[in-house]
C-alpha positions as CSV (number, residue, x, y, z in Angstrom):
1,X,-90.6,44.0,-40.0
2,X,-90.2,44.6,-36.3
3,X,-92.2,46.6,-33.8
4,X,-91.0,49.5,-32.1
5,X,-88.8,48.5,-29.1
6,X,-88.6,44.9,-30.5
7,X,-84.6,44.0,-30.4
8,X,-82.5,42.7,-33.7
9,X,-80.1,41.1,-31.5
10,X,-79.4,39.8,-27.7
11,X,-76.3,40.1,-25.5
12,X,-76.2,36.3,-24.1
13,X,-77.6,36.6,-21.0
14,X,-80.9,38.2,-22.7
15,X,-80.9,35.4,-25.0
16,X,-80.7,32.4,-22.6
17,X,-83.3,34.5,-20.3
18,X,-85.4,35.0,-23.4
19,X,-84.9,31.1,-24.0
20,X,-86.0,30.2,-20.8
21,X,-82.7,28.6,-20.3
22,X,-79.7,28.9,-17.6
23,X,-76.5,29.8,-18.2
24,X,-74.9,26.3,-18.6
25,X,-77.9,25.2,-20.6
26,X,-77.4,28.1,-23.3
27,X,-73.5,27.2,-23.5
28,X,-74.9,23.6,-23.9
29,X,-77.0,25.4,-27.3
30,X,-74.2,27.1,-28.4
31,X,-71.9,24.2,-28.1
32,X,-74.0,21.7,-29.8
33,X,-75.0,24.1,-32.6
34,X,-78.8,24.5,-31.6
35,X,-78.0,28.3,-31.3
36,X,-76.0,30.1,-33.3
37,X,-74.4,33.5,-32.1
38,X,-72.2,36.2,-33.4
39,X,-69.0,38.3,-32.3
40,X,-69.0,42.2,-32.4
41,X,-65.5,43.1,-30.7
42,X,-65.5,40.8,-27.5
43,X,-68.8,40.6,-26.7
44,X,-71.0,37.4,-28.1
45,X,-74.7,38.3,-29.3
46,X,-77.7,35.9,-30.7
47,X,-80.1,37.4,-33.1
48,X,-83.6,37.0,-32.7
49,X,-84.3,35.2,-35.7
50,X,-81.0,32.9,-34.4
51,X,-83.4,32.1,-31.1
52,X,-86.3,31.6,-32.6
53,X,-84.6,28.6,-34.7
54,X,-83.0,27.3,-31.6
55,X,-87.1,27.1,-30.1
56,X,-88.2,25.4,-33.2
57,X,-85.4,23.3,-33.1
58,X,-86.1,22.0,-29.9
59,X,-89.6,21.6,-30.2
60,X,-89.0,19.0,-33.3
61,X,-86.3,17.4,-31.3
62,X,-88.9,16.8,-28.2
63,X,-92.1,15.9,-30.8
64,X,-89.5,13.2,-32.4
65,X,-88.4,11.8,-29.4
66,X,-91.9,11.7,-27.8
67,X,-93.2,9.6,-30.9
């Protein structure tokens, strides 16, 4: 369940900030699949649960490549 004041879902900007990322390198995510976001009229949003994937996601990617 979440804790109070913990959001469900990010406007893009939130998520690359919460991702640690830049702009270009969160269209980079999004383009190559790593994070997956959804539409609500014409704005684009990433659910929490989409970024944590992305971060685990990554983190394999760097352990495989580092061994």
């Amino acid at each position: 369940m979440k804790e109070k004041g913990e959001k469900l879902s990010y406007r893009l900007e939130e998520a690359f900030e919460l991702l640690g990322v830049n702009r270009s390198a969160g269209y980079g995510l999004m383009r190559d699949g790593k994070l997956e976001t959804f539409k609500l009229g014409k704005r684009r949003f990433v659910t929490r649960k989409a970024a944590e994937k992305c971060v685990e996601l990554l983190v394999r990617e760097s352990q495989w490549k580092a061994a």
